[in-house]
Residue frames relative to the residue before (quaternion, step in Angstrom):
aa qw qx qy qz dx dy dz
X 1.0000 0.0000 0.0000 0.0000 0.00 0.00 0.00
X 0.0508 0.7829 -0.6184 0.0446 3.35 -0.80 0.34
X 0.3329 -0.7642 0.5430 0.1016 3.56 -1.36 0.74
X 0.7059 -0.5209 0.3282 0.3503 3.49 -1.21 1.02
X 0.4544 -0.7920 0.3142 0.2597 3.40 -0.52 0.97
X 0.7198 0.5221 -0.1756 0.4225 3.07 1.61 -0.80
X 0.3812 0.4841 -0.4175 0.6679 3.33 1.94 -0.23
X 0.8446 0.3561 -0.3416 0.2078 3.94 -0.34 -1.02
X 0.5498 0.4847 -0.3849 0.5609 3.55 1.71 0.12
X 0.4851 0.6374 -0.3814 0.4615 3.67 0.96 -0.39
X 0.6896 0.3180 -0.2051 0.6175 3.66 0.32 -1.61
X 0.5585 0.5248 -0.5239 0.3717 3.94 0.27 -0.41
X 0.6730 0.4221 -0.3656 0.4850 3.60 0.30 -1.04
X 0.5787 0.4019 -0.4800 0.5227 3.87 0.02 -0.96
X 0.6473 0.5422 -0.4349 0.3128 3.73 -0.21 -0.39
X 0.6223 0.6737 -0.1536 0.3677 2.84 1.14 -1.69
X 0.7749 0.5583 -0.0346 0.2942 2.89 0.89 -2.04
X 0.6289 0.4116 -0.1996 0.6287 3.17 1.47 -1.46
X 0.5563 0.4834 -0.4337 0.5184 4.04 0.50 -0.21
X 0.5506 0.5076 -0.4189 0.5135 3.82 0.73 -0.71
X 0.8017 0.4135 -0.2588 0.3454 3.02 -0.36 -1.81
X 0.5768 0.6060 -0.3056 0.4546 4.22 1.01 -0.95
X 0.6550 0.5247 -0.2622 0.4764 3.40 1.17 -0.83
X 0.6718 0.5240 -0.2168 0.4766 3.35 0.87 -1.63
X 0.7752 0.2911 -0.3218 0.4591 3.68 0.43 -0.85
X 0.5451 0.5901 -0.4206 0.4216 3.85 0.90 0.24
X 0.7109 0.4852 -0.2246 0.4569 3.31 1.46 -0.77
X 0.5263 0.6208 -0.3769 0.4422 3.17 1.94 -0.71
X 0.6728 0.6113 -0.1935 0.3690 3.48 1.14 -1.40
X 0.7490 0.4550 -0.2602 0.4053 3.45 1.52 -0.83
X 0.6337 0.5532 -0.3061 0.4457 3.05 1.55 -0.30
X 0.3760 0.7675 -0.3039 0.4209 3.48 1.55 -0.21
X 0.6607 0.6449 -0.0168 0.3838 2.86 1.13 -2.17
X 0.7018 0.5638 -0.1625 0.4040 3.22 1.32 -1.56
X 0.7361 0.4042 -0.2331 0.4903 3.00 1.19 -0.79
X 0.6780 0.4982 -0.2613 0.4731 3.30 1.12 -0.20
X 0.7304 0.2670 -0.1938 0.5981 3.76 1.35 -0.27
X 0.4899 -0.6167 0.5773 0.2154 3.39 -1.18 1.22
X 0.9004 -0.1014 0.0327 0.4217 3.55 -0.88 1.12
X 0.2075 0.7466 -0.5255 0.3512 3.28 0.73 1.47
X 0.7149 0.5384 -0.2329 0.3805 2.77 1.39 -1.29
X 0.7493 0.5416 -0.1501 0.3503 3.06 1.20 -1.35
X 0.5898 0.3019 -0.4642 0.5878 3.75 1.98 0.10
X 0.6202 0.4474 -0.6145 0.1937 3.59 0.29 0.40
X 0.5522 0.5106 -0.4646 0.4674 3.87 1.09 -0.07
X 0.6403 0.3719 -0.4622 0.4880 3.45 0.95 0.39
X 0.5023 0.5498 -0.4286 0.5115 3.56 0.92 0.07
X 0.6825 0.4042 -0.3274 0.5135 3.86 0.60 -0.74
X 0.9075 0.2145 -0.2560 0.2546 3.22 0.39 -0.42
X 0.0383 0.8154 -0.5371 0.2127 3.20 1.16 1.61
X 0.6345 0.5176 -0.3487 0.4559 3.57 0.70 -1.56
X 0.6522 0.4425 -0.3159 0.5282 4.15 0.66 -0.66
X 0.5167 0.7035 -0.2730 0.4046 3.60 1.12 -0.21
X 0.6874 0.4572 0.0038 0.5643 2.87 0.78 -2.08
X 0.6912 0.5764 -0.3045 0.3119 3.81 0.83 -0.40
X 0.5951 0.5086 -0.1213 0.6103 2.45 1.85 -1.50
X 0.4972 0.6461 -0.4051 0.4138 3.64 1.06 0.36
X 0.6905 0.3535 -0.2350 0.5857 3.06 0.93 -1.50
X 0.6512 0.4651 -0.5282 0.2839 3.69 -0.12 -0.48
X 0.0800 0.8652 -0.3880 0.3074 3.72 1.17 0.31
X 0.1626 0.7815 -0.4161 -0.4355 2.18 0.08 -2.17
X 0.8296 -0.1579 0.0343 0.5344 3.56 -0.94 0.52
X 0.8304 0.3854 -0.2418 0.3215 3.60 0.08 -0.90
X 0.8430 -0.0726 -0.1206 0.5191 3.18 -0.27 1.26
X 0.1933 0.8238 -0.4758 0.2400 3.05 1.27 1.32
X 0.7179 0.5103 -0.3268 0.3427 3.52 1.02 -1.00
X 0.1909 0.8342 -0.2600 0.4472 3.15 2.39 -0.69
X 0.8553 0.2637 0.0130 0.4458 3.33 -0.20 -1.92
X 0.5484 0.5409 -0.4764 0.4240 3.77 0.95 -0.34
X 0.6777 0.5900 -0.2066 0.3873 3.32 0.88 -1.90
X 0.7195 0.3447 -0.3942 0.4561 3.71 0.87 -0.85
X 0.6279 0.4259 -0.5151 0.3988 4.00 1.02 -0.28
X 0.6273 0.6376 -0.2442 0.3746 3.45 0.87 -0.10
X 0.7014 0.3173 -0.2554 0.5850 3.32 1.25 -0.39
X 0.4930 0.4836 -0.4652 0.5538 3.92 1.59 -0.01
X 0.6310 0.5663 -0.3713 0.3786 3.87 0.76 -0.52
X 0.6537 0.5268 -0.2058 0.5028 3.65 1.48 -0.63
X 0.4625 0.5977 -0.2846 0.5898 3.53 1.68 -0.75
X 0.7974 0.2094 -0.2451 0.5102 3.73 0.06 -0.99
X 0.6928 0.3395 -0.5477 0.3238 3.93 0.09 0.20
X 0.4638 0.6610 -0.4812 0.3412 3.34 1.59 0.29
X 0.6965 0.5459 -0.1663 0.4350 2.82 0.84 -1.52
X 0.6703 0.2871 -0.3392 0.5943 3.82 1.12 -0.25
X 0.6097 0.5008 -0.5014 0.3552 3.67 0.36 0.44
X 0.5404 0.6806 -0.3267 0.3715 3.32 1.80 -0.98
X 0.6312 0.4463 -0.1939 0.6040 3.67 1.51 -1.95
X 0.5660 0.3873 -0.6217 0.3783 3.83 0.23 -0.26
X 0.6845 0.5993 -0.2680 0.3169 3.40 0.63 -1.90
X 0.5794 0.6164 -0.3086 0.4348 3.55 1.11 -0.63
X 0.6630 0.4810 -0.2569 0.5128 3.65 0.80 -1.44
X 0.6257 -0.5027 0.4837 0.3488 3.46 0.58 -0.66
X 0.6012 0.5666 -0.4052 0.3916 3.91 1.32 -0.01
X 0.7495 -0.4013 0.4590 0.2578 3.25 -1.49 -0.62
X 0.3058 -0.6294 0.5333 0.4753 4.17 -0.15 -0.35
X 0.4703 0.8019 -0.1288 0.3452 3.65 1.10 0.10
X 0.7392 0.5792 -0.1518 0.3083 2.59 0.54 -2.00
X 0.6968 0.4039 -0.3284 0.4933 3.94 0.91 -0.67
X 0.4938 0.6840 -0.4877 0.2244 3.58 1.17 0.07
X 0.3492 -0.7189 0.3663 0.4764 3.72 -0.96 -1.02
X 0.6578 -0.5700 0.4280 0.2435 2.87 -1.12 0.70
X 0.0688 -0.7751 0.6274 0.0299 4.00 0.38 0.86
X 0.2273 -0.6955 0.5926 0.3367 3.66 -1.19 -0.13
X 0.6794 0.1190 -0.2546 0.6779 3.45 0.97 0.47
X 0.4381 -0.6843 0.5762 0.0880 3.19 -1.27 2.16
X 0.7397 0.4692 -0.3778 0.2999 3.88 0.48 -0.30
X 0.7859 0.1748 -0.1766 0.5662 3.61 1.30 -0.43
X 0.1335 -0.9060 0.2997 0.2673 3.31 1.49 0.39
X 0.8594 -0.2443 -0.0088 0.4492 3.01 0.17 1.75
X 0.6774 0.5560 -0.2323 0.4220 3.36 1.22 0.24
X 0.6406 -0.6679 0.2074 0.3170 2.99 1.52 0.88
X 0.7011 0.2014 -0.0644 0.6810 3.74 1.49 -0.96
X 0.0922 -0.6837 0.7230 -0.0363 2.86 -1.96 0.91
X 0.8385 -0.0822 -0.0168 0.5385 3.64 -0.60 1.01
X 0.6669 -0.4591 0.2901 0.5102 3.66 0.94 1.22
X 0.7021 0.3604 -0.3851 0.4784 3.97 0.47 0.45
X 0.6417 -0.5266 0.3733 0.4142 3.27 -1.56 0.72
X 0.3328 -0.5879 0.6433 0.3603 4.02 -0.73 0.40
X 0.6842 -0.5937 0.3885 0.1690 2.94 -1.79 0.68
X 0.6902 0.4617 -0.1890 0.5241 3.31 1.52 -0.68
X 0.2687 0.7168 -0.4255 0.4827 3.60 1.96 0.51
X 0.7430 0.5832 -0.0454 0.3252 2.73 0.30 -2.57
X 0.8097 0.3933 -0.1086 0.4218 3.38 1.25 -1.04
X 0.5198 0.6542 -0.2335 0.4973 3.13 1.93 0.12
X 0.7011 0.3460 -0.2238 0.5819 3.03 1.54 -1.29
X 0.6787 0.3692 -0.3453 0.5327 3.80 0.53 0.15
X 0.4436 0.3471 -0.5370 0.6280 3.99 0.89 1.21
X 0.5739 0.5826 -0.3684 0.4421 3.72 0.70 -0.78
X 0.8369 0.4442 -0.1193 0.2968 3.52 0.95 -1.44
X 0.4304 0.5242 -0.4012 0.6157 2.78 1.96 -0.51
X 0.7157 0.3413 -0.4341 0.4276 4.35 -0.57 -0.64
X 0.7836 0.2142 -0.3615 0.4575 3.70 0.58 -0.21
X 0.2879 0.7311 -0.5396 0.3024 3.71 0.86 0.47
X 0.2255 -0.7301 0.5057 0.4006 3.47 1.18 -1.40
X 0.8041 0.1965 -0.2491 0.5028 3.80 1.37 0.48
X 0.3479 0.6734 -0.6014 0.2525 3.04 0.81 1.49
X 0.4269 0.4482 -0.6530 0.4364 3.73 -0.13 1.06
X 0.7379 0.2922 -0.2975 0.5307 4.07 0.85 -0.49
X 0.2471 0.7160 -0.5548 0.3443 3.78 1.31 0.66
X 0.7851 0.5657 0.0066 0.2520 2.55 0.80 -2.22
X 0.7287 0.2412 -0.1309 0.6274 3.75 1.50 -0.53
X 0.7592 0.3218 -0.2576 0.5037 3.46 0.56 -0.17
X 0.2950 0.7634 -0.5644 0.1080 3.26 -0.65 0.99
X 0.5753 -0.3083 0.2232 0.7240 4.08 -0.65 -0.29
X 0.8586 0.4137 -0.2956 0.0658 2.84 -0.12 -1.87
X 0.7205 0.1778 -0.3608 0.5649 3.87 1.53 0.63
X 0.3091 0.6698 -0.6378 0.2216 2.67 0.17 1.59
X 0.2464 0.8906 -0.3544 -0.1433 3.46 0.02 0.60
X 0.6480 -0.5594 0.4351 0.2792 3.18 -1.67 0.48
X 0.6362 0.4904 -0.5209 0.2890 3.51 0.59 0.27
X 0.3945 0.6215 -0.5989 0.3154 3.37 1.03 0.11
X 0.6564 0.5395 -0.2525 0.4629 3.98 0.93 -0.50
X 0.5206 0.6518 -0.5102 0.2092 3.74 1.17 -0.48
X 0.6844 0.4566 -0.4731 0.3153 3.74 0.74 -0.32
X 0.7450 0.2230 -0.3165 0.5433 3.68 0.46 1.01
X 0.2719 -0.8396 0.4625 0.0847 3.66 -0.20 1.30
X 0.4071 0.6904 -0.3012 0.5166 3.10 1.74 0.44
X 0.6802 0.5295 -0.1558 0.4824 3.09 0.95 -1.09
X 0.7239 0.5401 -0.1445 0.4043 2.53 0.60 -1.67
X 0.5403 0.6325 -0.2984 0.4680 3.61 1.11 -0.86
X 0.8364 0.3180 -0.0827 0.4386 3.40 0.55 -1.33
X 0.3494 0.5390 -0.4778 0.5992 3.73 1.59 0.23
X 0.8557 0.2603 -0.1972 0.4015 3.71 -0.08 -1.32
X 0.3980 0.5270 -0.5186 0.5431 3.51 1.20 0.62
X 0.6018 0.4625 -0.3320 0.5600 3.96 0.84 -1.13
X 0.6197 0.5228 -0.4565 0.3664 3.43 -0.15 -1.12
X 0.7573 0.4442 -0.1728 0.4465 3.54 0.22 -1.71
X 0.6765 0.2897 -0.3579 0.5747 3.89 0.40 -0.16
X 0.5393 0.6131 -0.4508 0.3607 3.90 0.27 0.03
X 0.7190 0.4250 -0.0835 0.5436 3.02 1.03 -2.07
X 0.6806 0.3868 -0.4068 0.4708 3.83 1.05 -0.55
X 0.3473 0.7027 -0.4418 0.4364 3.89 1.49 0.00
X 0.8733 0.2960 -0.1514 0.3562 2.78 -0.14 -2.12
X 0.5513 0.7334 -0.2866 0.2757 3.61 1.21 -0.63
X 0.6574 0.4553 0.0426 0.5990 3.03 1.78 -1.58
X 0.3891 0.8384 -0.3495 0.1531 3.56 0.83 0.10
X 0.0741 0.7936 -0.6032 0.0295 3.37 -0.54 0.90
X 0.5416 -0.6109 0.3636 0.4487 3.66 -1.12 -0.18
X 0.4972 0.6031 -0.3980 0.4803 3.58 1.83 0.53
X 0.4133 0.7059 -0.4328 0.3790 3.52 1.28 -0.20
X 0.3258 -0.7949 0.4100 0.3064 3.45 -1.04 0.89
X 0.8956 -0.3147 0.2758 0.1510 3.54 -1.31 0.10
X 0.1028 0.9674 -0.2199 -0.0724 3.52 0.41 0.34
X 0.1474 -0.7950 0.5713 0.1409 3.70 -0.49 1.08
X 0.1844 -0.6093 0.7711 0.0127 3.76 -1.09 1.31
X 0.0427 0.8427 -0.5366 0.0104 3.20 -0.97 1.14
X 0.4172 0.8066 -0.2784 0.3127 3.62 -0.13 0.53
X 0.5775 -0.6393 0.2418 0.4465 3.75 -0.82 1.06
X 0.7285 -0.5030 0.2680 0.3800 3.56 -1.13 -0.40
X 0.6021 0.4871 -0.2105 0.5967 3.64 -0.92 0.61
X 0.2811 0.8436 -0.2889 0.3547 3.57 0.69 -0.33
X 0.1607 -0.7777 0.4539 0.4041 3.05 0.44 -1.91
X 0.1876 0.8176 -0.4960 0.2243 3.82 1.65 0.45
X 0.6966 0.3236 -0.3328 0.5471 3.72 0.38 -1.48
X 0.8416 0.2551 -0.4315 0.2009 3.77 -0.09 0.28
X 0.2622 0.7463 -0.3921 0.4696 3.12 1.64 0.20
X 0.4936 0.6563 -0.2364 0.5194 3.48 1.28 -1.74
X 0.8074 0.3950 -0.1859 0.3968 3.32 -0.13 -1.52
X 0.7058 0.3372 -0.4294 0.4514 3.50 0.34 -0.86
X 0.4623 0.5993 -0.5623 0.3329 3.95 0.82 -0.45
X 0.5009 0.7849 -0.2489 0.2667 3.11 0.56 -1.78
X 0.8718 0.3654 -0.0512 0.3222 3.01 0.38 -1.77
X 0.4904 0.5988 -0.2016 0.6003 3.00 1.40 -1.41
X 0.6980 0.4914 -0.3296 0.4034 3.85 0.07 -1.23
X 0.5866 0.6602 -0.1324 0.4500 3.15 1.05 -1.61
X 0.7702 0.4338 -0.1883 0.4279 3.78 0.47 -1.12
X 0.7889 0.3968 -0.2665 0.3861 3.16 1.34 -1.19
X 0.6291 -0.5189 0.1894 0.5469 3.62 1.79 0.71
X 0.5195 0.6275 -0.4979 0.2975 3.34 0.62 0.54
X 0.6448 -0.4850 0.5429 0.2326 3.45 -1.66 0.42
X 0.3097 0.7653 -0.5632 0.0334 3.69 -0.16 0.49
X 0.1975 -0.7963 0.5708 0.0341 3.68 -1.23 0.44
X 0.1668 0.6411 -0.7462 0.0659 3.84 -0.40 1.04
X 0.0050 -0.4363 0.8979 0.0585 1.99 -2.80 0.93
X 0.5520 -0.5552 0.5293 0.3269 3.19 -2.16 0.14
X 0.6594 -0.6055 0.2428 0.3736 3.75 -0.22 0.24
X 0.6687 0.5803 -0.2324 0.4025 3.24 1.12 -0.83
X 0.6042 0.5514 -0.2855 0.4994 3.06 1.99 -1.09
X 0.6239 0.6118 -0.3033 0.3802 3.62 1.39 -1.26
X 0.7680 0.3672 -0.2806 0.4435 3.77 0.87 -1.01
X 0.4517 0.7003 -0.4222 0.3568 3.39 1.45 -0.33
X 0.6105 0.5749 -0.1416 0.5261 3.44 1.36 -1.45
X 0.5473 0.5349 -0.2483 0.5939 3.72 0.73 -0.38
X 0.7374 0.4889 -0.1240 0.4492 3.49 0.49 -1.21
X 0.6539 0.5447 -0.2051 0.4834 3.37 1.18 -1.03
X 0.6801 0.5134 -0.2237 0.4732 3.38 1.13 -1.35
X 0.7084 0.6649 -0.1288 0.1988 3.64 1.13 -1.46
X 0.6242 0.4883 0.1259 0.5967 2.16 1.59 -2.23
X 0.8403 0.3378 -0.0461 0.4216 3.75 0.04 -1.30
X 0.5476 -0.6077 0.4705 0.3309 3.22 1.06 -1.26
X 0.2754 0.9313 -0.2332 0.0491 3.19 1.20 -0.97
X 0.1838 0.7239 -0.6017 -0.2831 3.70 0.35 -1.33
X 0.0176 -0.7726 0.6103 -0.1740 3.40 -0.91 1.34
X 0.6119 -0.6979 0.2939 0.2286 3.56 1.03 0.99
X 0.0626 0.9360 -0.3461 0.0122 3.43 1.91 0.23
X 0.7446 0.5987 -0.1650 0.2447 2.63 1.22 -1.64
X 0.5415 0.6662 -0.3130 0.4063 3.38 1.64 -0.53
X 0.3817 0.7411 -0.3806 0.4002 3.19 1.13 -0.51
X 0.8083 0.3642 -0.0435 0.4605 3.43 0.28 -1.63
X 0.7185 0.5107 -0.1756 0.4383 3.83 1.16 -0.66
X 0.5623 0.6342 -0.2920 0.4431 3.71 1.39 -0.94
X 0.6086 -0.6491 0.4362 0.1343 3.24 -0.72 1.44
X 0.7251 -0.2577 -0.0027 0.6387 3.43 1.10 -0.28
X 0.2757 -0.7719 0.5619 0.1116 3.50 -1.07 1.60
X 0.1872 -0.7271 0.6249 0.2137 3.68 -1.31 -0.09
X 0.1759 0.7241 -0.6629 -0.0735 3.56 -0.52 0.05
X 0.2220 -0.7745 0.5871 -0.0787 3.13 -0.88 1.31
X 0.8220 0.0037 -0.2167 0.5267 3.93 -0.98 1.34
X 0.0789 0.7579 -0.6297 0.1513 3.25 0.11 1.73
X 0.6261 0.2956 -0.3980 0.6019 3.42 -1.24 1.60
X 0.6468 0.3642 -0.4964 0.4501 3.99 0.36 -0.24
X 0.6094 0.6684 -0.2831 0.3190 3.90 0.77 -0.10
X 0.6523 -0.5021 0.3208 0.4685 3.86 -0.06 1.29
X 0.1523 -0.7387 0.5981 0.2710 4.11 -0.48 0.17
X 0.4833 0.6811 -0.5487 -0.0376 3.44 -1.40 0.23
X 0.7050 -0.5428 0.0835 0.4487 3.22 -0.75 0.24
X 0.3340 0.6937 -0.4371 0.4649 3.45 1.65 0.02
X 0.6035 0.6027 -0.2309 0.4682 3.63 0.71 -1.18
X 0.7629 0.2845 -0.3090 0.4914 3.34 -0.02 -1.44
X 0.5929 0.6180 -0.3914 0.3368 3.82 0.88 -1.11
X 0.6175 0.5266 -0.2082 0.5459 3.69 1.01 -1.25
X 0.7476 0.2340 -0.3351 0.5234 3.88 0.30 -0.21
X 0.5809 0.5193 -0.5273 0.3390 3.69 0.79 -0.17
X 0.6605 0.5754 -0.2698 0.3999 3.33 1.16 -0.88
X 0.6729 0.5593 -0.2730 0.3997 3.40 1.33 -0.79
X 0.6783 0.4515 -0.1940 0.5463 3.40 1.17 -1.14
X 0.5461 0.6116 -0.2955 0.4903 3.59 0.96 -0.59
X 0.7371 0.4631 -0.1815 0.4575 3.84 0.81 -1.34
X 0.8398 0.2478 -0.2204 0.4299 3.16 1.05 -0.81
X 0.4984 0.5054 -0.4793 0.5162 3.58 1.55 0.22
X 0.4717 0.6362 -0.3369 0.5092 4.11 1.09 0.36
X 0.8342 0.2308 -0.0759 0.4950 3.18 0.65 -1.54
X 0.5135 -0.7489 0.3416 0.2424 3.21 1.51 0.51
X 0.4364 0.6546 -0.3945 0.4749 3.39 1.30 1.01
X 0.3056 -0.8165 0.4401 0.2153 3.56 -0.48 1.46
X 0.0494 0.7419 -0.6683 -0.0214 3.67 -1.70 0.27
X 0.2120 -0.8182 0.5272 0.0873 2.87 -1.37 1.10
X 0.6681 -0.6461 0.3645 0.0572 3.53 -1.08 1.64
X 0.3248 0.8510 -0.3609 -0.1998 3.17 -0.52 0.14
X 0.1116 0.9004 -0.4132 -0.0782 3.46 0.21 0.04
X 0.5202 -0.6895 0.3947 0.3133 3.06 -1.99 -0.56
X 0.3720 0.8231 -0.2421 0.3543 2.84 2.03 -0.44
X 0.4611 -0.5744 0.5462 0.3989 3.51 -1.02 0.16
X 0.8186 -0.2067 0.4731 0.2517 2.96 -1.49 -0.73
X 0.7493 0.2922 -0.0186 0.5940 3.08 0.53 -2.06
X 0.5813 0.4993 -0.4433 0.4651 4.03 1.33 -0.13
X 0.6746 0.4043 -0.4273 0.4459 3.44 0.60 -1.15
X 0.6911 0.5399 -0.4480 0.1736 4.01 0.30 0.10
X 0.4893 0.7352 -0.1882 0.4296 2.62 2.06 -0.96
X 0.7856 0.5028 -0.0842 0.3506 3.03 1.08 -1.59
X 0.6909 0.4372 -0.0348 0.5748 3.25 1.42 -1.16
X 0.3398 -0.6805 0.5579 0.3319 3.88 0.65 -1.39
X 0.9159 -0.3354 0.1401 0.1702 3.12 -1.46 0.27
X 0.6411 0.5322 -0.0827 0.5467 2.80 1.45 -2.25
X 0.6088 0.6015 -0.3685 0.3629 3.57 0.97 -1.00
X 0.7073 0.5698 -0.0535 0.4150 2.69 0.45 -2.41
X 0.7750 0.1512 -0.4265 0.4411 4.06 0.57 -0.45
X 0.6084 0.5847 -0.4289 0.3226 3.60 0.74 0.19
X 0.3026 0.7550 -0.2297 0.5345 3.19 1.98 0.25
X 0.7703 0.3129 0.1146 0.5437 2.97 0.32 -2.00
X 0.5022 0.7642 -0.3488 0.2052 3.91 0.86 0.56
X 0.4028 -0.6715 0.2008 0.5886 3.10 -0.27 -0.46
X 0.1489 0.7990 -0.3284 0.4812 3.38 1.47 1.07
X 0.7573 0.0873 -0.1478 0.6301 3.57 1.07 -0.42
X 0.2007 -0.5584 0.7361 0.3257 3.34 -1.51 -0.27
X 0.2033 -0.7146 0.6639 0.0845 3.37 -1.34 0.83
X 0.0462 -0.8125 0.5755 -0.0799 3.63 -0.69 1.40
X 0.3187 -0.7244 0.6090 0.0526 3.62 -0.06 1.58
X 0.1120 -0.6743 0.7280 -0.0520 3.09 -1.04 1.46
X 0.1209 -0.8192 0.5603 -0.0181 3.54 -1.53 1.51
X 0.4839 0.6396 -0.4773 0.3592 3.69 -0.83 -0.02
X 0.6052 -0.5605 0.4957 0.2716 3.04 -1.60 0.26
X 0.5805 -0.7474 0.2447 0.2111 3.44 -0.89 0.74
X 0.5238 -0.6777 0.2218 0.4661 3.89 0.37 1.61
X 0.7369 0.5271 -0.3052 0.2934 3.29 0.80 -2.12
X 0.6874 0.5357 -0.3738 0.3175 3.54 1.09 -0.17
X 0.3259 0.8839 -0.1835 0.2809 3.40 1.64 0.38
C-alpha cells in the first residue's frame, strides 16, 4: 500500500509543524519559569547533561562501572525531585515545562516504535478524502447505510443487490492496485454513486490513492487542455492508484470523447491500474455509443461487470 505523495508530504509538514510549535510553547513556558524560580534553571542543565554523564561513566572502564552509572543515576532522581518540589512550590505541575503533543504515543511525530502511529494513518486518509474529489459523499454514503430494504418489494432484486453489496465490500476490503476493474451498470437511483463512495472510502483508509470524477466533468478537462490550452491536471487521471468515473454516457458524445476514454481505459488496463465504471447504459448502448475497441475492453477479463436492478430510490 502506499499513499499519495503529495497528500503524504502535505500531512508530513502539519506534523512537523504542530511538533514545532508543542516544543516552542514548552520552551516559552520554561523560560518564564526561570525567571520566576530560583535554581530551576541551574538543575535543568544538570538534567541535560546526564547522557554526557553516563559517558563519562563508561569511559572508566569496566571496573566499577555499574558503581558509577548507578551514582549518575541516582543524582539524576535527586534533581527531578528537587525540581518537582520548586515546581510544586510555585503552584505548577512536574509537567508543566513539558509539550503538549496531541497524540501521547508518537508525540506528534507521526511514528511510534518504527510503525506508522495511528493518528498518522488517520490524517493522511481525512487528507484523502478532500482530495479524493468525493469527500462530502465519503461522509453519507457508505456500506454500512446502505440498505437493502429499499429492494424488499421484489426478493429477486433484492437477492442480487446483496449479492452486489457483498462483492463490493469484499472488493473494497481486499484492495490492491492488482485488483481488477469495475463496470456497475444500471438505470438511475440504483445505488452505483454510493456504492462508489463507500469504495472510495474503504480504498482510501487502507492507504491508497483514489480519484473520482463524473464523466462529463473528466472529458470536459481533456477538452480544456486540447482545445483551449488549459492546464487541467489531465494527467492524474491516468496515474491515481485507483480512478472512479462515475455517469458514463451522460457526457456530450463525439469522437474526441470516445478517443479520450480509449486512451484512458487503455493506459490504465496497460499500466495495470484499476478503475471503476459507471454507467447507465446497457451493454448493447455502451457499444453503440463508444464501438468495439471500447466496449471489448470493457467486457474483459479486466473488469467485473455488476448489473444493478430495481426501481429508482429518488423516485420514492
Amino acid at each position: 500500500m502506499s499513499f499519495n505523495h503529495e497528500n503524504y508530504a502535505a500531512v508530513r509538514r502539519e506534523f512537523e509543524q504542530k511538533r514545532s510549535i508543542a516544543q516552542s510553547r514548552a520552551d516559552e513556558r520554561r523560560a518564564a519559569l526561570y525567571l520566576q524560580i530560583d535554581g530551576l534553571a541551574e538543575i535543568d542543565r544538570s538534567l541535560e547533561a546526564t547522557a554526557a554523564k553516563i559517558m563519562g561513566a563508561a569511559f572508566g572502564g569496566k571496573a566499577g562501572l555499574d558503581e558509577r552509572i548507578a551514582a549518575v543515576r541516582a543524582e539524576t532522581e535527586q534533581l527531578r525531585k528537587k525540581r518537582e518540589k520548586l515546581l510544586a512550590a510555585a503552584g505548577y505541575p512536574a509537567d508543566y515545562t513539558d509539550p503538549v503533543y496531541e497524540c501521547k504515543i508518537c508525540r506528534d511525530s507521526g511514528f511510534a516504535n518504527g510503525r506508522m502511529c495511528a493518528c498518522l494513518r488517520r490524517a493522511l486518509a481525512l487528507r484523502g478524502y478532500k482530495t479524493s474529489g468525493i469527500g462530502r459523499l465519503i461522509g453519507v454514503q457508505t456500506f454500512e447505510n446502505f440498505s437493502l430494504d429499499r429492494y424488499a418489494y421484489d426478493k429477486t432484486v433484492q437477492a442480487r443487490m446483496r449479492e452486489n453489496l457483498q462483492i463490493l465490500r469484499d472488493y473494497a476490503q481486499n484492495f490492491t492496485t492488482s485488483s481488477p476493474s469495475l463496470l456497475l451498470i444500471g438505470g438511475t437511483g440504483l445505488g452505483k454513486t454510493h456504492l462508489s463512495s463507500a469504495i472510495a472510502k474503504e480504498v482510501i483508509d487502507r492507504g491508497y490513492d483514489v480519484l473520482y470524477d463524473t464523466a462529463g466533468h473528466l472529458f470536459s478537462a481533456f477538452e480544456d487542455e486540447k482545445f483551449r490550452g488549459e492546464k487541467r491536471g489531465t494527467d492524474k487521471y491516468f496515474s491515481t492508484e485507483f480512478l472512479i468515473l462515475d455517469d458514463l454516457g451522460t457526457e456530450m458524445n463525439s469522437p474526441f470523447v470516445t478517443s479520450c476514454l480509449y486512451d484512458l481505459v487503455n493506459s490504465r488496463l496497460l499500466s495495470g491500474l484499476p478503475m471503476l465504471i459507471s454507467t447507465n447504459l446497457s451493454p448493447e448502448e455502451l457499444a453503440a455509443r463508444y464501438g468495439k475497441r471500447i466496449f471489448s475492453r470493457l467486457l474483459s477479463s479486466s473488469f467485473r461487470s455488476l448489473v444493478f436492478v430495481g426501481k429508482d430510490a429518488r423516485l420514492d
